[in-house]
C-alpha positions in Angstrom: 13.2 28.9 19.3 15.7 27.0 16.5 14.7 26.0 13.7 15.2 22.2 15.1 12.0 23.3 17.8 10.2 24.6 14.6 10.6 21.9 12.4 8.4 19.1 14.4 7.3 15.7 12.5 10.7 15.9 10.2 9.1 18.5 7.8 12.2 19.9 5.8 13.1 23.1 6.3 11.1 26.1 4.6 8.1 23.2 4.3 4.8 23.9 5.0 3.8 22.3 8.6 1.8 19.4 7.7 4.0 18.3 4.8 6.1 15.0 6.8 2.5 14.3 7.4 1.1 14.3 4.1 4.0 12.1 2.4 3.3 9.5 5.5 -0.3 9.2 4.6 1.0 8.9 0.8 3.0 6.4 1.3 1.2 4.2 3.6 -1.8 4.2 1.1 0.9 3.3 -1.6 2.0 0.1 0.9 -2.0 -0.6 0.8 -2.4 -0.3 -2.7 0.4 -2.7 -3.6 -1.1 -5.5 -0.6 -3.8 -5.2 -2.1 -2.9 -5.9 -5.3 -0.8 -8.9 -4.8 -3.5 -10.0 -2.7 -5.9 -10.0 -5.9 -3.5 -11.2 -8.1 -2.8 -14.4 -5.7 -6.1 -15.0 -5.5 -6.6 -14.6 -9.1 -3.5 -17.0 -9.9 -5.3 -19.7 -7.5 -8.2 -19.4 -9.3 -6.5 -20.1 -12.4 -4.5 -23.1 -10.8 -7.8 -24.3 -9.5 -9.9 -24.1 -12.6 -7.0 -25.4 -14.5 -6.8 -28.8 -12.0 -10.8 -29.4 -12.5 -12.2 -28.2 -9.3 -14.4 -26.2 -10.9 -15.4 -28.8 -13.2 -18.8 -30.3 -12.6 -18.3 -34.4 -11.8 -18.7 -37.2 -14.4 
């Protein structure tokens, strides 16, 4: 075997087996984390923009 047939899943070489995997999983909870914070914070700015327009605001 080379070290090409060793190295399955682009784990650099001298890197433990499961490390490609381990930064994938990393960085697709990183992708997560930031959707989910713009999601709050345009939700939270809409809010704002809402309550600031008198939606919120009980009728007179």
């Amino acid at each position: 075997m080379t070290d090409e047939d060793e190295n399955e899943g682009g784990a650099e070489a001298g890197a433990p087996p499961g490390a490609a995997r381990r930064a994938s999983a990393w960085m697709i909870l990183a992708i997560v984390a930031a959707a989910l914070l713009v999601c709050c914070c345009s939700a939270a700015v809409g809010l704002l923009i809402s309550w600031s327009a008198g939606l919120f605001h009980t009728p007179t």
